[in-house]
N, CA, C and O atoms as a MOPAC input file, in Angstrom:
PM7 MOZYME 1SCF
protein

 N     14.31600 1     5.05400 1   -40.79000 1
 C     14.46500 1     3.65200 1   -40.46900 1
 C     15.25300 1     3.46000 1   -39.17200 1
 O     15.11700 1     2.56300 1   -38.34000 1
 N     16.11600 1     4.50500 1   -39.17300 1
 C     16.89700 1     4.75600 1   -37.89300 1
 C     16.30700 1     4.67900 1   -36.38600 1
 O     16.66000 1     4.11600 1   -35.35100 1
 N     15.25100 1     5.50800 1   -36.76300 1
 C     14.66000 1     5.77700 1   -35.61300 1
 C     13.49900 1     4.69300 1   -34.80600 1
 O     13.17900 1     4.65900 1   -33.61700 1
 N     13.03400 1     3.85500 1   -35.95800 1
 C     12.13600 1     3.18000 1   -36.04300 1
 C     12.95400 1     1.85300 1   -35.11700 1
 O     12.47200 1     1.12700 1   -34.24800 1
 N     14.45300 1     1.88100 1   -35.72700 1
 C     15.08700 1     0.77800 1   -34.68000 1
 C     15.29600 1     1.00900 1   -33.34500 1
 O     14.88700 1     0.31500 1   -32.41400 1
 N     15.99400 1     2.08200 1   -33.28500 1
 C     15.74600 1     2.47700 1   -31.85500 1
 C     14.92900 1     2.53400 1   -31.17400 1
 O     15.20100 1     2.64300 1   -29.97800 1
 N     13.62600 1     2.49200 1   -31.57400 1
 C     12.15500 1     2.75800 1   -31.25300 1
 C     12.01800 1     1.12300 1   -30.54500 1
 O     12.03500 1     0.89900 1   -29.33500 1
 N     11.87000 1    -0.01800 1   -31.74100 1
 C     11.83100 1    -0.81900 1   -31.11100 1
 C     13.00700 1    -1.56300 1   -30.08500 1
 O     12.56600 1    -2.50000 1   -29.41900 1
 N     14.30300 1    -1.26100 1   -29.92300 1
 C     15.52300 1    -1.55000 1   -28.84300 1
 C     14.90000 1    -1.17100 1   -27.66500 1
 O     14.69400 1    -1.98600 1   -26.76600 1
 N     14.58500 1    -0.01900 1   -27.59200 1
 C     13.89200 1     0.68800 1   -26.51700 1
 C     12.97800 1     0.00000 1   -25.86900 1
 O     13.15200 1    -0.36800 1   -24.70800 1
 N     11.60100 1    -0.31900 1   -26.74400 1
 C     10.69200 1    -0.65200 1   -26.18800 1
 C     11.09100 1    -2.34800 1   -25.38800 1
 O     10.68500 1    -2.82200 1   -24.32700 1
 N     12.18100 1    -3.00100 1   -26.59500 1
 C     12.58900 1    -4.32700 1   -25.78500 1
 C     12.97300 1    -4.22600 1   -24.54200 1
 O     12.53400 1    -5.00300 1   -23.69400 1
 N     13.92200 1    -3.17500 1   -24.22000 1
 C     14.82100 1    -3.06200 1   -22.90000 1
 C     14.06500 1    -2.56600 1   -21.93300 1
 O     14.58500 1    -2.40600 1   -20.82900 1
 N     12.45300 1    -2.16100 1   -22.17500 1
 C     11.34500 1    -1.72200 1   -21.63300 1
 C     10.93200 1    -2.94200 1   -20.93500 1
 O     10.92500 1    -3.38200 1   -19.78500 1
 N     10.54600 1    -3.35100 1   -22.27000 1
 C      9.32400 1    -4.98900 1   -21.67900 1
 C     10.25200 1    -6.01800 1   -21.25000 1
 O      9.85800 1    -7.17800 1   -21.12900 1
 N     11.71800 1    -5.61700 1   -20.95900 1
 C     12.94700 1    -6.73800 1   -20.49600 1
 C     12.49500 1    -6.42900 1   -18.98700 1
 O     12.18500 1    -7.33100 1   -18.20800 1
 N     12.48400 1    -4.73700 1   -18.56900 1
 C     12.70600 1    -4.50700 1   -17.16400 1
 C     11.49800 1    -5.18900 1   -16.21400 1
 O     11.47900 1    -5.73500 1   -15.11100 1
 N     10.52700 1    -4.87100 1   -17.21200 1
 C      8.70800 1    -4.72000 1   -16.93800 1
 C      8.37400 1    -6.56600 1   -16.44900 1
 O      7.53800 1    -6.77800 1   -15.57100 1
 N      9.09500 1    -7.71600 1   -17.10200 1
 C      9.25800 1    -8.88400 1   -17.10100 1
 C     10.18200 1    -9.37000 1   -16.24300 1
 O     10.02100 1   -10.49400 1   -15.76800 1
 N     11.11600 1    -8.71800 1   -15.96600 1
 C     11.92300 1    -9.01900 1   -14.99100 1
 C     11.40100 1    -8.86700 1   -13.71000 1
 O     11.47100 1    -9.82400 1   -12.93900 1
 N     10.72200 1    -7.48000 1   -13.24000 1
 C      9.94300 1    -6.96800 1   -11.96200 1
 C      8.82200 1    -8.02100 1   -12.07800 1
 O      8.66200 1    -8.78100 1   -11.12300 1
 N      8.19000 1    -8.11100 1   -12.94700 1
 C      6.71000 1    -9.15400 1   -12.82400 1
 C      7.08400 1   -10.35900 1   -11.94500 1
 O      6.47600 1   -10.84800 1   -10.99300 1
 N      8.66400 1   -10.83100 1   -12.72700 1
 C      9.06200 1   -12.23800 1   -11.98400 1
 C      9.59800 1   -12.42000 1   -11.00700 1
 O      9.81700 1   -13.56800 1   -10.62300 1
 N     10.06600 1   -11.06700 1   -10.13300 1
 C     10.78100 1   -11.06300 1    -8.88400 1
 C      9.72100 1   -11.21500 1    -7.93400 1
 O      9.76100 1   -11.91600 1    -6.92300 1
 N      8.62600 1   -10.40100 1    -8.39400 1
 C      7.42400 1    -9.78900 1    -7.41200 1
 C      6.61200 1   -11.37900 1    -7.47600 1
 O      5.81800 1   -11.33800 1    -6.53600 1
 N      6.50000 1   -12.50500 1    -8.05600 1
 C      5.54900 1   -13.51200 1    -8.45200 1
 C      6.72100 1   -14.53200 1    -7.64900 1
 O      6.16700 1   -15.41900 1    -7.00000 1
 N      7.74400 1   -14.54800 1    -7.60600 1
 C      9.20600 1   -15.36300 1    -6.46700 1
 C      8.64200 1   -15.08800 1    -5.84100 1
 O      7.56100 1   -15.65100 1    -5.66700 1
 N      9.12100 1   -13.85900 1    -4.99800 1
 C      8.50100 1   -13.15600 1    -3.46300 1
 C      7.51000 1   -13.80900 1    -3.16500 1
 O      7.70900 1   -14.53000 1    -2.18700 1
 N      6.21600 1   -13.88900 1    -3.71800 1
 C      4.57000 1   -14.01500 1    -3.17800 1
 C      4.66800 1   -15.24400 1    -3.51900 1
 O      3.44500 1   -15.38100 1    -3.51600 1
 N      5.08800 1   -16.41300 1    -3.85500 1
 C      4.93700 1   -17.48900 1    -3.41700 1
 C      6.30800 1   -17.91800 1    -2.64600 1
 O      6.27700 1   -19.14300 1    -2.52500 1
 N      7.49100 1   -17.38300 1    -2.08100 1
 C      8.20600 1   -17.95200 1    -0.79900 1
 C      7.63000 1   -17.34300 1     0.31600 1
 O      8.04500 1   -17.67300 1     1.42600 1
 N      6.55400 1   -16.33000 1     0.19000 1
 C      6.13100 1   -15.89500 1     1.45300 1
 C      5.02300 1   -16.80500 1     1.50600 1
 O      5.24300 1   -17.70900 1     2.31200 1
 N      3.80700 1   -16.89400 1     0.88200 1
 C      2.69200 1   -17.64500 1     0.71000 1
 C      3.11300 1   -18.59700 1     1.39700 1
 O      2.59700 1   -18.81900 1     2.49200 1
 N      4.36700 1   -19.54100 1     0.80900 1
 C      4.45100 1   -20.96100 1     1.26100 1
 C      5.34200 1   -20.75500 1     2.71600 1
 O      5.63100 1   -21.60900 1     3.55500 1
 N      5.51600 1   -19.96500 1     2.70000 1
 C      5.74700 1   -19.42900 1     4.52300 1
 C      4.77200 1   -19.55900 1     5.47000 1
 O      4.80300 1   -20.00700 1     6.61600 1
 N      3.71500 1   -18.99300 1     4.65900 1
 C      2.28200 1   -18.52300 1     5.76100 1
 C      1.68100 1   -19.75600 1     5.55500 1
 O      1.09900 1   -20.09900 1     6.58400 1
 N      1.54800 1   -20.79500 1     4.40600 1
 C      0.89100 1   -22.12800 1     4.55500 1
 C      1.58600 1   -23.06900 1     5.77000 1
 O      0.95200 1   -23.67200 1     6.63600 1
 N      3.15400 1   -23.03800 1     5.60300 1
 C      3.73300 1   -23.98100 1     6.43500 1
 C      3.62900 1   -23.92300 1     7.64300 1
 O      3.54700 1   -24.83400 1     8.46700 1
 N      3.63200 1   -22.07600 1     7.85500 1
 C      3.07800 1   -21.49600 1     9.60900 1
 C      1.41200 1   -22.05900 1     9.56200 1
 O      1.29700 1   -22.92700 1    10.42700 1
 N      0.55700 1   -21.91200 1     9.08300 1
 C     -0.48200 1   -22.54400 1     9.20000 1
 C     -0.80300 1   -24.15100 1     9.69100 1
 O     -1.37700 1   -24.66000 1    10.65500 1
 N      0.14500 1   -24.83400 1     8.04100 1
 C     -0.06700 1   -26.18200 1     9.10100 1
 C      0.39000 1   -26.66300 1    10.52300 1
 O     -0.10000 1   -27.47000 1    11.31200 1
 N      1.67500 1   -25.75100 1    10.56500 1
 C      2.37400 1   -26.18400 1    11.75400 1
 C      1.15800 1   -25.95600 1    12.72800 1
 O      1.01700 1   -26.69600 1    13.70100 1
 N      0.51100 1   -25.19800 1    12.53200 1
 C     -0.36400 1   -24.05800 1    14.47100 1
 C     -1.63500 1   -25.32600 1    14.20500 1
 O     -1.81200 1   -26.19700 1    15.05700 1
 N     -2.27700 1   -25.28600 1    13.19800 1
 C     -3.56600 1   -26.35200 1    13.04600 1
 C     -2.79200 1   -28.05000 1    13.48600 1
 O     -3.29600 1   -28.93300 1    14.18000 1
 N     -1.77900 1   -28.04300 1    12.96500 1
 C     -1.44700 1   -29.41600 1    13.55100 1
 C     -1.40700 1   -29.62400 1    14.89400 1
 O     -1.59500 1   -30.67200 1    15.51200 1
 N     -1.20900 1   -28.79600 1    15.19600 1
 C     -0.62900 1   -28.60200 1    17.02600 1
 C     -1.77500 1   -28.72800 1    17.85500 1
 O     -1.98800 1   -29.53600 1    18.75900 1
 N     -2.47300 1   -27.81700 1    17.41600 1
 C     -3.97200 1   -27.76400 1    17.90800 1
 C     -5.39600 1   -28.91900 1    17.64900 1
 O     -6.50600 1   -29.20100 1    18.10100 1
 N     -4.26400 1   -29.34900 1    16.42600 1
 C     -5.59100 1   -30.98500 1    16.03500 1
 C     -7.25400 1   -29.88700 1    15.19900 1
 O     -8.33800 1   -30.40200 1    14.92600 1
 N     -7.03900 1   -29.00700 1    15.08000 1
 C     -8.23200 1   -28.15200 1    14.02600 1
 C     -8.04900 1   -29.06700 1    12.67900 1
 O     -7.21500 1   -29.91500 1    12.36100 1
 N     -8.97900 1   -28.62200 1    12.15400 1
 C     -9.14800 1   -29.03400 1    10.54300 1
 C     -9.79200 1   -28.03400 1    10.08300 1
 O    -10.86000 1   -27.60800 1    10.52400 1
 N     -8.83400 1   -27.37800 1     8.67800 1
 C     -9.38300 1   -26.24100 1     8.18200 1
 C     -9.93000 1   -26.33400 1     6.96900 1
 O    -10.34100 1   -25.39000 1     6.29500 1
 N     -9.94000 1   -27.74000 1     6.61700 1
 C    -10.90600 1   -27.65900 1     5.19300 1
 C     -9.83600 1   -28.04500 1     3.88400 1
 O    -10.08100 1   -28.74900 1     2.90500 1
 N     -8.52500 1   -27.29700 1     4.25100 1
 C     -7.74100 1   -27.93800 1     3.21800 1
 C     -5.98700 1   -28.33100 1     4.09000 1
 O     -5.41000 1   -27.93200 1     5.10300 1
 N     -5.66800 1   -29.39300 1     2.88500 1
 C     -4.15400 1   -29.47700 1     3.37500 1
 C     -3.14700 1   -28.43200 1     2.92100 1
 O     -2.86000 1   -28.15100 1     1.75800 1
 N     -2.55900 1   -27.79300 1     4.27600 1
 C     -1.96100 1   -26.35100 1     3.80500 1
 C     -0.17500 1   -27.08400 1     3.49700 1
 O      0.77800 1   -26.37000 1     3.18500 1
 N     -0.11000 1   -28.21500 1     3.63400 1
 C      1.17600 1   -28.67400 1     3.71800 1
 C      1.41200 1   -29.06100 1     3.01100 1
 O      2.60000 1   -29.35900 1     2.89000 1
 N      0.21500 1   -29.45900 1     1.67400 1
 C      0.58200 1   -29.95600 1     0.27400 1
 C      0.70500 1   -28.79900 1    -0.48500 1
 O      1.65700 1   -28.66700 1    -1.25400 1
 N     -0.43700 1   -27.65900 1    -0.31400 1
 C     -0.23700 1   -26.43300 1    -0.81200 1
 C      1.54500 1   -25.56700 1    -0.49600 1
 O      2.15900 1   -24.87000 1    -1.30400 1
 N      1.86800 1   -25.85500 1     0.58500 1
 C      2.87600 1   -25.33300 1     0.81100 1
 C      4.12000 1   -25.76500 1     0.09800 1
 O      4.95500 1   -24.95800 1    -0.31000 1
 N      4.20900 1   -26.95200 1    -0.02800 1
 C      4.81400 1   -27.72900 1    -0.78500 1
 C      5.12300 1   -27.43500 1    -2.45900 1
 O      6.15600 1   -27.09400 1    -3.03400 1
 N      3.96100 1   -27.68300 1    -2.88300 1
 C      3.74600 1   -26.86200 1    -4.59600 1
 C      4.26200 1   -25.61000 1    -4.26700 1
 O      5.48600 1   -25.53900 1    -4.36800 1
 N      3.68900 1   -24.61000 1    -3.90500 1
 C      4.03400 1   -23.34400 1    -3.37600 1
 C      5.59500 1   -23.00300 1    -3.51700 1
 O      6.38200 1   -22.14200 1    -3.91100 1
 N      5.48900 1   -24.42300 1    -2.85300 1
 C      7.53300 1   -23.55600 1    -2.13600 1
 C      8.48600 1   -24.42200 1    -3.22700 1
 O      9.69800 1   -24.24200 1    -3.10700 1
 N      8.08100 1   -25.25100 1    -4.17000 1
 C      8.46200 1   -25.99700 1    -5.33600 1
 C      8.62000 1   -25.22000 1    -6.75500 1
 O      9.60200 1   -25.20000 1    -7.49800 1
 N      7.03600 1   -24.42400 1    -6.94600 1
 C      6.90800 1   -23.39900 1    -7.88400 1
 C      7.79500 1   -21.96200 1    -7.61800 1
 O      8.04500 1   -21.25300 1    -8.59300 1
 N      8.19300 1   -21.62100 1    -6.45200 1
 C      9.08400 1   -20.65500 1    -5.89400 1
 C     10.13300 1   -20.81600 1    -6.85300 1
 O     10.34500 1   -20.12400 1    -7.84900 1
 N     10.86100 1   -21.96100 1    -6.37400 1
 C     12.18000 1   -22.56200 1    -6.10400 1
 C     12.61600 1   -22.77900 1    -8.11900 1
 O     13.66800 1   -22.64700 1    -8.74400 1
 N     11.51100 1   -23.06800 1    -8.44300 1
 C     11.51500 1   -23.29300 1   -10.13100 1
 C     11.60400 1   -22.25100 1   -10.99500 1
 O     12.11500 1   -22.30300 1   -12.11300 1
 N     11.04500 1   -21.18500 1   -10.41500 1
 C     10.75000 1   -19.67000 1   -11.27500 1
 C     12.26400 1   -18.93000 1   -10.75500 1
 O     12.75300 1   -18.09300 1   -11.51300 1
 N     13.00000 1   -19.27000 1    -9.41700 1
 C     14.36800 1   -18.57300 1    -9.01900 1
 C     15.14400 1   -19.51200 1    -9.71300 1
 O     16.16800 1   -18.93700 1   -10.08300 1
 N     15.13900 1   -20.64200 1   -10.05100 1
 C     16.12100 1   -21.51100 1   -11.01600 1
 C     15.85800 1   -21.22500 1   -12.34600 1
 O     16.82100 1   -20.94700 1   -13.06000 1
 N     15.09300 1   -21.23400 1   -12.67000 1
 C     14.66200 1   -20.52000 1   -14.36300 1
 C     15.62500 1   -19.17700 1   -14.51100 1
 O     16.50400 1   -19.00400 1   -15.35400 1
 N     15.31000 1   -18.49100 1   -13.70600 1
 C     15.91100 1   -16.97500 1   -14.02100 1
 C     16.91300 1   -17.14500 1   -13.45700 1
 O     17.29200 1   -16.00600 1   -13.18700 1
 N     18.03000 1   -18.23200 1   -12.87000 1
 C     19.28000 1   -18.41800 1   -12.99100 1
 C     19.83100 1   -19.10600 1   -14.50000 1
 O     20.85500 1   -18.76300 1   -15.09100 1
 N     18.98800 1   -20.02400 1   -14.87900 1
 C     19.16700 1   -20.83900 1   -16.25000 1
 C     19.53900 1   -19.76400 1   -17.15800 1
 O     20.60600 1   -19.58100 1   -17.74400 1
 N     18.01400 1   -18.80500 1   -17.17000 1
 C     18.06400 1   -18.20000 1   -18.71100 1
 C     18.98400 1   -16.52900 1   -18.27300 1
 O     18.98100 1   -15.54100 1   -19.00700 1
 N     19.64500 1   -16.62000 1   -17.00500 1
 C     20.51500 1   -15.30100 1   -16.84500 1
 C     19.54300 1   -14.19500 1   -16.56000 1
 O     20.11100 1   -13.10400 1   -16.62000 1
 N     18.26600 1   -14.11200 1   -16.27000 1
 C     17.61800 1   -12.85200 1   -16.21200 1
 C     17.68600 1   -12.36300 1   -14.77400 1
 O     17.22900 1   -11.23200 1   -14.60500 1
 N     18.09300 1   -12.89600 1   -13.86600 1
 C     18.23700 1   -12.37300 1   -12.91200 1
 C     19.54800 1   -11.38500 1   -12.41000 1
 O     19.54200 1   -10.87200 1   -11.29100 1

């Protein structure tokens, strides 16, 4: 029975690390994303192009959903 607990402690402090990396790496790729949207609208604005979508609303959500997933994992301490 011993072992069986340890078995599962283990596997928690496993799928703790495995969840933690998922959510650093999913931060990252949307403060960069909403980097490369905001550099986008800025150069298309400048230039008066139209690329089909608004990269400045996308950037926006983007850099909102960032900002929510690095406050979450201040809330719940996982960072």
């Amino acid at each position: 029975m011993k072992e069986l607990q340890n078995f599962f402690s283990e596997m928690e402090s496993g799928l703790g690390s495995i969840a933690q990396s998922f959510v650093s790496i999913i931060e990252y790729l949307l403060f960069f994303s909403a980097l490369i949207l905001a550099v986008t609208m800025l150069i298309t604005e400048r230039r008066g192009d139209n690329i089909g979508f608004n990269a400045g609303r996308w950037a926006l959500i983007v850099f909102i959903a960032g900002v929510s997933i690095a406050l979450a994992k201040e809330v719940f301490g996982i960072a």
